[in-house]
N, C-alpha and C positions, 0 to 999 in steps of 0.2 A: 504494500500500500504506500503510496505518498503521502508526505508530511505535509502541512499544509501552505499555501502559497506564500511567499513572502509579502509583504505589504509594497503595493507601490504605488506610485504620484498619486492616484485616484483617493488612494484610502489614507493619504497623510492628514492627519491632525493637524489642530489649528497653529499648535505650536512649529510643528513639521512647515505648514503654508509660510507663518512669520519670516522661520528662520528664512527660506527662499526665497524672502525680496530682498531686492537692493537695499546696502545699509542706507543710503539717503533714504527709501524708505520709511526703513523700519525707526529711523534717529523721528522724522516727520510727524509719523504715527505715534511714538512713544511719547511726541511733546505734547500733540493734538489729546493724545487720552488723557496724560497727566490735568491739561488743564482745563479738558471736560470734567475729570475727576473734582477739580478743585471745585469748577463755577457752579458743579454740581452740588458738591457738601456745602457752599455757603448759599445757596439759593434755599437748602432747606433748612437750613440756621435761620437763614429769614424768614421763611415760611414762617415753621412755629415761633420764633419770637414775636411774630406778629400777632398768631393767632391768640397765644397766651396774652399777650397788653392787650388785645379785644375781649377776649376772656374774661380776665381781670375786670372789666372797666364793666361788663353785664353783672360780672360775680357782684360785683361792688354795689349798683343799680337797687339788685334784687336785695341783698343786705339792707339798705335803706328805706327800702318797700315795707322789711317785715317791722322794721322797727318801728313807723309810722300804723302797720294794723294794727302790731301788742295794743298801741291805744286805745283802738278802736274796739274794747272786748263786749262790747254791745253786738255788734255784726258781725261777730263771730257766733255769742251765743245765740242769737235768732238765728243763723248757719245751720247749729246745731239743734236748735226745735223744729226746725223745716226737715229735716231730715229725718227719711229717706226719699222724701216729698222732690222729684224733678223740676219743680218749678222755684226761679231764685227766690229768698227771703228781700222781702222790702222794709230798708233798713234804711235811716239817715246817714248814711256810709254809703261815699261814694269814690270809688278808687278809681286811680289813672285807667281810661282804656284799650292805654296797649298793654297792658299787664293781662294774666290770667291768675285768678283767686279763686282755691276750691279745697276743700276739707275733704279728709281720707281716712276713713273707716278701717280698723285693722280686723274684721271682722270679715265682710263680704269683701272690702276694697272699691266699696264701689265711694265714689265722686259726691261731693255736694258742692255748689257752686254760691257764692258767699252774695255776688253779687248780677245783678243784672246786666251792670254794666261791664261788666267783665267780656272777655276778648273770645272766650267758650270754654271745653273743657277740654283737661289735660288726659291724655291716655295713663294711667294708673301703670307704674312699675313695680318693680319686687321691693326696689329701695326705698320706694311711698312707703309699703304696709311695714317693712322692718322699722320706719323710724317711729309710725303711727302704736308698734307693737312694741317697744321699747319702752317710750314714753319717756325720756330723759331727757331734762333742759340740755343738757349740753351737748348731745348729739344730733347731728342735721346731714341732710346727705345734698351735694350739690354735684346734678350729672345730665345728661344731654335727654333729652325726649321727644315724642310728636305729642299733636293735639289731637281730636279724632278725624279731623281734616289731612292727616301729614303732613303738615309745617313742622319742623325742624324749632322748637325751646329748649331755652335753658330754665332748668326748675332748681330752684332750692326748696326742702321739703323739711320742715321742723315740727316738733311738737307744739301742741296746742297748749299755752297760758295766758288763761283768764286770769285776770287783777282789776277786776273794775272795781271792788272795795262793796263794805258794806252798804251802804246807801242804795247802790246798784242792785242788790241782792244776787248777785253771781256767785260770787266767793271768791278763794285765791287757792291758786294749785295747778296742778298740770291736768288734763282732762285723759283721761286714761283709754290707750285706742284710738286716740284720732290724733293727725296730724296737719300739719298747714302748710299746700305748696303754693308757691309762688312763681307763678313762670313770667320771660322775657323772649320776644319773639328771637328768630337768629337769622332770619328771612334776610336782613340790609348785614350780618357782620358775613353771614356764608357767601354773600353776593362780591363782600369787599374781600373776601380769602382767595375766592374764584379767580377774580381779576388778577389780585395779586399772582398767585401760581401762572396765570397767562403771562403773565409780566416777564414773570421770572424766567416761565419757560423759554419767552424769545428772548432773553438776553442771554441765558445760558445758549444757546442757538448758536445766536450771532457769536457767543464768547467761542465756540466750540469751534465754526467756521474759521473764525480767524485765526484760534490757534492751529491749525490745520495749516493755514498761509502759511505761517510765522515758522512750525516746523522746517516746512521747505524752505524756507529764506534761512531759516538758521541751518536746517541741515546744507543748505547749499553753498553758504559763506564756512561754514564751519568744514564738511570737507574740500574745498576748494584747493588747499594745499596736499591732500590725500591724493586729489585728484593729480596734481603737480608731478608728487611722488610717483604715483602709478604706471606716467606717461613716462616717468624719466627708466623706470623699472621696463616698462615694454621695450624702449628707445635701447637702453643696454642688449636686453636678450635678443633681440633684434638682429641689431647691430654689430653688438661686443665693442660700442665704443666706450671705454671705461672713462674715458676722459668729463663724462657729463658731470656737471655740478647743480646743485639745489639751491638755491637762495635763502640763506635760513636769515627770518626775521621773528623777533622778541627770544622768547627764554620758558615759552611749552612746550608739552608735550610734543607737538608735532615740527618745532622749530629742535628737537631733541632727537625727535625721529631723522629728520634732515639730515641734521649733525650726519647721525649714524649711520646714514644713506654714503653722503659724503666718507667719510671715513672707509664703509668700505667698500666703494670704489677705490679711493685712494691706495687703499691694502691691496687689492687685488690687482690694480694696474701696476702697483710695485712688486708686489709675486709673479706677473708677469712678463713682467721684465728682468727680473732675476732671473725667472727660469730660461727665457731667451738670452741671456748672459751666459747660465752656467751652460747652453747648451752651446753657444758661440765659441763659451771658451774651453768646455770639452772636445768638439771639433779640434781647435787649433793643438788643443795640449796631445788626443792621440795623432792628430796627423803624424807631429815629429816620429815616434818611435815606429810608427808604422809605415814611415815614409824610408829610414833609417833599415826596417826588417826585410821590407820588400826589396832593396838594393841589396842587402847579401846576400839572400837566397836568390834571387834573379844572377848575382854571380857563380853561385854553388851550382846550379838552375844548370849557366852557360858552362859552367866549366864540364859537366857530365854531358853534354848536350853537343860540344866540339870534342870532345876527347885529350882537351888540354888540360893538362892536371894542375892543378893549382900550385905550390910549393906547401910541404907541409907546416912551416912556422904560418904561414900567409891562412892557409886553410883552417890550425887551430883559432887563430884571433880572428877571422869573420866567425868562425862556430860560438865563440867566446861574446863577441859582440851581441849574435843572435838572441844566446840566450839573454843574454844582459837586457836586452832590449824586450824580451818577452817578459823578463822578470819586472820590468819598470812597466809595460802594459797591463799586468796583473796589478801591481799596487794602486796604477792611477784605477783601473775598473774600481777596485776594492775603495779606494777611496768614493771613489764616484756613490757606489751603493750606500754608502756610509751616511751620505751627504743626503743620498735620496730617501730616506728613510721615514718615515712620518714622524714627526715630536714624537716624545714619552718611549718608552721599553717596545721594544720589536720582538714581532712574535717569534715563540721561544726563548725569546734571553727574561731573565728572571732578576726581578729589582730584590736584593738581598742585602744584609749587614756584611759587611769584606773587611780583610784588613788591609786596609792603604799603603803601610808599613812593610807587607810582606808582597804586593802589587809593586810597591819602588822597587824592592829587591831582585826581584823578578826582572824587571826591566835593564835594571842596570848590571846582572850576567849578562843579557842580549846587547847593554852597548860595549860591553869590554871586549866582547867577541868583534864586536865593528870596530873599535878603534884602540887595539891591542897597546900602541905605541901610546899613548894619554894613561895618565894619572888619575884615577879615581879617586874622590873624597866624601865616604857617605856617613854617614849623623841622623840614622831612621828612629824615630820614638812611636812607640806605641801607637795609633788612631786608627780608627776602625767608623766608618762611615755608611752612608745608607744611598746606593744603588749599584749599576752591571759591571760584574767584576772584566768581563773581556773587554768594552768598551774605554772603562779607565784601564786599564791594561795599556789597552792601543792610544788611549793620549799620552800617556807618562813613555810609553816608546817612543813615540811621535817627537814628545820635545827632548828627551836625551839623544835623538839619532841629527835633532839639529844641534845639539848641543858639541855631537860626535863630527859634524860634517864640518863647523865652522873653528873647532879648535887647530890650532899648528899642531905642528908633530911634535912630541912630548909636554904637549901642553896638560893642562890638567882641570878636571871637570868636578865641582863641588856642588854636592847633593845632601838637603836637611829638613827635616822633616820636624817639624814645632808646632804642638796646639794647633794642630789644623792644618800648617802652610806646611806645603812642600816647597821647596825654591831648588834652584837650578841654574848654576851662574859657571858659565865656561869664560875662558880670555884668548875670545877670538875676536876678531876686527872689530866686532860691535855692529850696531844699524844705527843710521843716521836718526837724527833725533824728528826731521819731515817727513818719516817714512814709519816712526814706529805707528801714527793712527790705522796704516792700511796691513798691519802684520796678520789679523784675522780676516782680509777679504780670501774670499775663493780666489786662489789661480793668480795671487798677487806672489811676483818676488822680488827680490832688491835684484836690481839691475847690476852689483856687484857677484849676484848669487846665481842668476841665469844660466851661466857655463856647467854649474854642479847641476848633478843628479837630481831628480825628484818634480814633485806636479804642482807645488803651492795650496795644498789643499789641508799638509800637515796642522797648521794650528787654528784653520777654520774648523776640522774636528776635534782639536784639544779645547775649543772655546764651548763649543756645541756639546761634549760629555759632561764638561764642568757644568756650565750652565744647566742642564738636566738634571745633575746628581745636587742642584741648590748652590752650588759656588761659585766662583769668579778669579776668573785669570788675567793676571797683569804683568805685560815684559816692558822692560823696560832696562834704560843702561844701566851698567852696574861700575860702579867706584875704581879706576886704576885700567879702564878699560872689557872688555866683554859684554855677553849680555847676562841679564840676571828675569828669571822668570818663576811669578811668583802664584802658584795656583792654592785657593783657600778652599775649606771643604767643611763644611759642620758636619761632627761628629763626636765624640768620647773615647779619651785613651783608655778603654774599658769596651768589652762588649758589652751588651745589656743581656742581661737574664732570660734563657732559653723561654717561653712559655709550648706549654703542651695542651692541646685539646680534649675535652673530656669525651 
């Protein structure tokens, strides 16, 4: 059986649709909701505080009404003798007639109506007969109602107190079971709520629409530099002309992005340049040896080729040559890959704790073998460092075999090893003092050094290990003549303590 279909364009979600507009879109719409969102929550901030101050201002109305009937407890009690009698009591009380006046029976519920002149009667609620059945001065219930026609009041609905006094013959007290509502029409306050809300409605509208504009006008100034960026990013890939530049103005985000734009270009036109450098100057450095191997063996070639025998001293020194020459094409490769290698540890070699001290030592058996007639002078102390032991291997070669090349015969090579620095000081000619900044370019050599052996590529890898393994190397002249070169290494005359996994 098949599993079931994966979801596509048809059936993406709303969130799925969003993410697939254009971000000026989505920035547009984001701002257009925010400030619907807004014009919307304070439209009905206004709403109700409106309708509450009209509220208030009936609640208040009717408050005043009841106070003005307590007086009147004549027309109240005729209210209550006329009842259960549908026809009003005719009473020297005659009250406002926008008002509605009508007594509530906790009993039946049903209505009596105080006065004639009243506005008609109110439809009887739950909270009429609870207050009527209560019968406590101090509670009163104030809530929305119709009349029997369905107009829309407001009723406060209290208990009945009579206080007309003895002379009245009423008495004084709460009248137990009936209560007294008071209504106020709401016909002109729901009329003035309606409008309002209409109001509000087309302003939040028109507020909605605009923010809509304003989105695009701000998403369109806003990305306009994105925009900039984008074109200059297609114009590159395009092209590959790395040369384009950004105009970066203020100190944002996108004047940051710029920057970063710019830089790296910058970077990359300068990697590629380099790398058309080192390939120019790879070219040129194997030409020589292979321009050099081709000529003996093209005479080895001729001489088996005519049947003329070479002389055998003439025959060992081109053989001798050969290989010389294939020995220096191997180094310069082996450099080269060295060179080509990605930043950080290459795959297989293994970043480890070594001992640096026993890495010199090593090195400098291999240069005594080079330069048997020189005087050795070594002073290694303890350091033990953190990265590839073959690597620094082959720089601490590297600068002893210069050290080997540029000394006179029975000269003598001083090697020391202190808190970190290895130094390395022969007294051979020395390098000019305008010439030491180019000692680490690839493929540079003093023009004094060009006759000797080698590719110029030695202490562009003695700079490149160091710098990996966290240190820095600095040659410079040394006192009395020679050079003196001074490589520093963080680490501890101590290894550090094995740890084991559990």
């Amino acid at each position: 059986m098949s599993g079931p279909a994966a979801p596509g364009p048809a059936r993406r979600g709303p969130l799925g649709r969003f993410r697939a507009l254009p971000l000026r879109s989505r920035l547009a719409l984001l701002v257009a909701t925010a400030v619907a969102l807004a014009v919307a929550a304070v439209s009905v901030a206004c709403w109700f505080v409106v309708r509450g101050k009209l509220y208030d201002e009936v609640d208040n109305r009717l408050q005043s009404n009841r106070q003005t009937l307590n007086l009147r407890a004549g027309a109240i009690a005729a209210a209550l003798r006329s009842c259960p009698s549908e026809a009003a009591p005719q009473t020297e009380f005659a009250p406002p007639r926008d008002y509605y006046y009508q007594l509530v029976r906790a009993g039946d519920g049903g209505p009596c109506v105080i006065s004639g002149d009243s506005m008609g009667t109110l439809r009887v609620t739950g909270e009429d007969r609870e207050v009527a059945r209560r019968a406590d001065p101090k509670f009163q219930s104030l809530h929305n109602a119709t009349d029997t026609e369905g107009d829309p009041v407001r009723v406060l609905t209290v208990p009945v107190v009579l206080d007309q006094g003895p002379d009245g013959g009423i008495g004084v007290g709460v009248v137990q079971g009936t209560a007294l509502s008071i209504g106020a029409p709401l016909k002109e306050t729901e009329r003035t709520l309606g409008d309002l809300a209409l109001l509000l409605l087309l302003v939040s509208g028109i507020g909605v629409v605009g923010a809509g504009a304003t989105g695009l006008w701000v998403a369109r100034a806003g990305l306009s530099p994105v925009d900039r960026l984008t074109g200059a990013v297609e114009h590159v890939a395009r092209t590959e002309d790395l040369s384009v530049r950004i105009p970066v103005e203020g100190d944002d985000e996108i004047a940051r992005l710029s920057r970063s734009f710019n830089s790296m270009t910058a970077a990359l036109a300068s990697s590629r340049d380099l790398q058309q450098q080192l390939i120019a100057d790879a070219g040129h450095e194997l030409r020589t040896p292979l321009t050099s191997l081709r000529t003996n063996i093209e005479l080895l070639a001729r001489s088996e080729e005519t049947g003329r025998a070479i002389p055998p001293e003439d025959r060992r020194a081109l053989l001798a040559s050969v290989k010389a020459q294939m020995t220096e094409l191997a180094a310069l490769i082996g450099d080269l890959q060295e060179l080509s290698r990605p930043q950080g540890a290459a795959p297989g070699r293994q970043v480890q704790v070594v001992a640096l001290h026993e890495i010199a030592e090593g090195a400098l058996e291999r240069a005594r073998l080079r330069g048997p007639e020189l005087d050795f002078a070594a002073d290694l102390s303890p350091w033990y460092v953190r990265g590839e032991q073959a690597a620094l291997e082959r720089a601490l070669v590297n600068v002893l075999d210069n050290a080997v090349k540029f000394s006179p015969p029975g000269g003598r090579v001083e090697v020391r090893l202190r808190d970190g620095e290895l130094t390395v000081r022969d007294h051979g000619p020395g390098i000019p003092a305008e010439e030491l900044p180019h000692v680490f370019e690839r493929f540079w050599r003093s023009p004094s050094a060009r006759s000797l052996p080698g590719s110029g590529l030695g202490l562009s890898i003695v700079a490149r290990t160091v710098q990996q393994a966290g240190g820095e190397v600095v040659l410079t002249g040394a006192d009395g003549g020679g050079t003196r070169v001074a490589i520093r290494l963080p680490g501890a005359p101590t290894p550090p303590p094995a740890t084991t996994g559990r």
